[in-house]
C-alpha positions, 0 to 999 in steps of 0.5 A: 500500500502506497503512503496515506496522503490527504489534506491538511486545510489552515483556516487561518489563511483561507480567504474565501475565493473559492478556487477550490470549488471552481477547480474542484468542478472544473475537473471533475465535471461537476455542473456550476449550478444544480437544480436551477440554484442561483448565483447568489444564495441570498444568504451571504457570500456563499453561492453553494451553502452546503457539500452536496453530490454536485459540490465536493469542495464548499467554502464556508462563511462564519461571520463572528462577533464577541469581545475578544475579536469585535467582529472577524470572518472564519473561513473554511474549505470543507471537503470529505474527511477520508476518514480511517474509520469510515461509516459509509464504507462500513455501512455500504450494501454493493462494496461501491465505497473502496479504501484506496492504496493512499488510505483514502474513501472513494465511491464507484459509481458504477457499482452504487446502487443508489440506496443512501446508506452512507448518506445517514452513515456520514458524520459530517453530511458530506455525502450525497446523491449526483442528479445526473448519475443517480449515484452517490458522489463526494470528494475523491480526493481525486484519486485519478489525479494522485494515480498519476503523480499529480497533486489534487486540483483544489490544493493545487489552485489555492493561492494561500495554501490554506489547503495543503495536500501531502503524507498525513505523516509530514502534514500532522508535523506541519499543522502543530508546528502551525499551532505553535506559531499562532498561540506564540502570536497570541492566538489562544483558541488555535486548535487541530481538528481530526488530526489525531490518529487516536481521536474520533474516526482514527483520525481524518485524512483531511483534517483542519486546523480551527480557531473556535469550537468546531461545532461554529464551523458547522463540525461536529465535536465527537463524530462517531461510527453508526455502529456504536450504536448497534448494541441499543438498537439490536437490543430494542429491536430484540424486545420488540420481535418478543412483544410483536410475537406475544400478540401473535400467540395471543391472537392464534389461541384465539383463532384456534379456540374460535374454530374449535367452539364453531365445529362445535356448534357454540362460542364459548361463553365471556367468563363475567369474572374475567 
């Protein structure tokens, strides 16, 4: 297997041009607008809102206000995480969602079905259905791109390098080293974001480095596996097959005493005691 490779993403740097989104549909052929969608959103600078399978690279806009900084934009690329520990591949009937030979997650369109497993199975709500294909799609870190030694079209046209594509290995080392750099420069609130190979996922391929919570960048702060909560659900699932075959032995004891008491001739009586 190749060295794992992926994304480190400084959202300091970013400024929201979106070269990313723009080369990231350039060369996967991906429609600028999807469903009639207008230029603008009418929401804020934003023009595509959210990942969708039409959109795998969306810069997100977070205007923040508080007594530290008055007033600042937080900026972020977001795109498929990759993860180690990956939901949707686990959750997937066909074998369409692979793991490749760079440690990544990419979708076969022409082995999906369709089915939107992995859509629920996402923790991020990266994944979902192409109108053109009928297929699941996401970001696949382009894959045909890394095959040939090339480096990946969104980091490649990023002009600050907020986007940053490399070994996970030497990346990590980079984002700490960042770090380090902006809580010497003050900046107290700097964090890694899924960096860790020992936090949530197994860490994420495509990882961030913040400036506030995860969750005001639209993160969530623990993202986990579908499958943890598989030992609730069987559980459940178990009392209620219990329950729904109590009512069916109920319900056939009476069938059957009603067809004894018919060949019978009589019904048998309500007991006013009972």
């Amino acid at each position: 297997m190749a060295e794992a490779m992926g994304f480190f993403t400084d959202t300091t740097v970013c400024i929201g041009c979106k070269a990313c989104e723009v080369a990231c549909k350039s060369w996967n052929q991906l429609p600028a607008r999807a469903g009639g969608q207008p230029e603008m959103s009418g929401q804020s600078y934003d023009n595509t809102l959210r990942l969708s399978g039409n959109t795998w690279r969306h810069v997100k806009f977070v205007e923040q206000f508080d007594q530290q900084y008055d007033g600042r934009w937080l900026m972020l690329s977001d795109v498929c995480k990759h993860c180690v520990q990956a939901g949707c591949l686990e959750v997937c009937p066909t074998g369409a969602i692979i793991r490749t030979e760079f440690d990544t997650v990419v979708i076969q369109s022409d082995v999906c079905n369709g089915c939107r497993s992995c859509i629920g199975a996402c923790p991020f709500g990266v994944i979902d259905i192409n109108e053109v294909s009928g297929t699941a799609q996401k970001c696949t870190l382009c894959y045909d791109r890394m095959s040939v030694g090339l480096e990946p079209a969104c980091s490649k046209a990023c002009p600050t390098d907020s986007i940053q594509f490399g070994p996970i290995e030497e990346l990590r080392k980079r984002a700490a080293g960042r770090v380090e750099q902006l809580k010497a420069a003050g900046e107290s609130r700097a964090r890694l974001y899924g960096a860790d190979p020992n936090g949530p996922l197994g860490g994420l391929n495509a990882f961030f480095l913040l400036v506030d919570e995860p969750e005001v960048y639209g993160l969530p702060p623990d993202p986990g596996l579908p499958s943890r909560n598989l030992a609730s659900s069987a559980a459940l699932s178990a009392a209620g097959a219990v329950a729904v075959g109590a009512v069916g032995l109920v319900t056939l004891r009476h069938n059957r005493m009603k067809d004894v008491a018919d060949a019978e001739g009589e019904r048998p009586t309500r007991d006013p005691d009972a």
